[in-house]
C-alpha positions as CSV (number, residue, x, y, z in Angstrom):
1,X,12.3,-248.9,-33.2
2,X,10.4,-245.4,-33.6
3,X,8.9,-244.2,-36.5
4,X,7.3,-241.1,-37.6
5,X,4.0,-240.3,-39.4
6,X,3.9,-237.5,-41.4
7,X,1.8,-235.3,-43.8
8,X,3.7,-233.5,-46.2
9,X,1.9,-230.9,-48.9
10,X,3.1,-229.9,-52.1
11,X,3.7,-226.6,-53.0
12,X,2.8,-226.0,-56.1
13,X,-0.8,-228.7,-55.7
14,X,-3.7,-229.1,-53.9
15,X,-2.1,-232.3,-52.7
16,X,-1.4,-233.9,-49.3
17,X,0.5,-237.2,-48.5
18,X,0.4,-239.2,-45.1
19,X,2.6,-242.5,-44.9
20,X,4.6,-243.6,-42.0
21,X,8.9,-243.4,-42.0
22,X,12.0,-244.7,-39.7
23,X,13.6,-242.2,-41.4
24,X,11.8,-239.1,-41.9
25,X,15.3,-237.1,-43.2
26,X,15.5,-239.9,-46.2
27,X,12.2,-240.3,-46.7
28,X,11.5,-236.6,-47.5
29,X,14.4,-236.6,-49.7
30,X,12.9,-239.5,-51.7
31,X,9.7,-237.4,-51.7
32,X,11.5,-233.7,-53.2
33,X,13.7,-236.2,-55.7
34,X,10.5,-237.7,-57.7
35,X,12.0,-241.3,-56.0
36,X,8.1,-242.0,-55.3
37,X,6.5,-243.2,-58.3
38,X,2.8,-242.7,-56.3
39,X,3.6,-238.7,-56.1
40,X,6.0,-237.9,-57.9
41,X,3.9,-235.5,-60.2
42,X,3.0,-233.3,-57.0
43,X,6.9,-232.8,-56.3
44,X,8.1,-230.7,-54.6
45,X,6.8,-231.0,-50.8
46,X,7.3,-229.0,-48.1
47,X,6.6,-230.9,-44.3
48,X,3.3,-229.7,-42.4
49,X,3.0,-232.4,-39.1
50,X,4.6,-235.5,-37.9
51,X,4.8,-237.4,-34.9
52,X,7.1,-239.7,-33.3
53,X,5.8,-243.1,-32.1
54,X,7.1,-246.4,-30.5
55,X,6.3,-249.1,-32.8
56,X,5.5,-249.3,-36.5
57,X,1.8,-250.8,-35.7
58,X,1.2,-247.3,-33.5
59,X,2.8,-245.6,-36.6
60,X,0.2,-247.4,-38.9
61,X,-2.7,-247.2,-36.7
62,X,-1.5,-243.4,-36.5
63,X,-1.7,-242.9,-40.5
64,X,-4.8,-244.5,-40.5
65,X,-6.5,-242.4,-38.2
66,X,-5.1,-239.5,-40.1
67,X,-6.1,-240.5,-43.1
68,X,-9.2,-241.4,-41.9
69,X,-9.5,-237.4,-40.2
70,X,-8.5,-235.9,-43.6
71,X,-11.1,-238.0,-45.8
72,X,-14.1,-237.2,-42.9
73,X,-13.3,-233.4,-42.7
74,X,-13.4,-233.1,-46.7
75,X,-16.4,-235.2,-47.2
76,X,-18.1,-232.4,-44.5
77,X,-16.7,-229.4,-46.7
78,X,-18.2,-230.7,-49.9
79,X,-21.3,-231.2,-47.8
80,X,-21.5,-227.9,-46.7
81,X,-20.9,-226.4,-50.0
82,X,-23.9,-228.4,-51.2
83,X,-26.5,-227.2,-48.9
């Protein structure tokens, strides 16, 4: 079954969300709909990547990675700024 990992941003926050999806369509909706108790007070979203992979473990190992990416390029931002 393919899944998609996405990064969605909300528009009115300085906020950015990675998870993993079968269903991107429904899951965005849940997203815009405050259905997702863990963001709900960034709502609403708009989409800003995804990617379509085979498996749910390349999904998570995916969103990981990603997650892993955003974390290391803000932690070298706040280092620059404190130089």
């Amino acid at each position: 079954m393919e899944y998609t990992v996405y990064v969605i941003k909300s528009i009115n926050h300085n906020y950015t969300y990675t998870w993993m999806t079968n269903n991107l369509e429904r899951r965005l909706n849940e997203h815009n709909l405050w259905n997702t108790p863990s963001n709900k007070k960034y709502a609403p979203f708009k989409l800003i990547y995804h990617e379509i992979v085979e498996n749910s473990k390349i999904a998570r190992q995916r969103e990981k990675y990603l997650k892993w990416w955003n974390w290391r390029n803000r932690l070298k931002k706040q280092l620059e700024t404190t130089q």
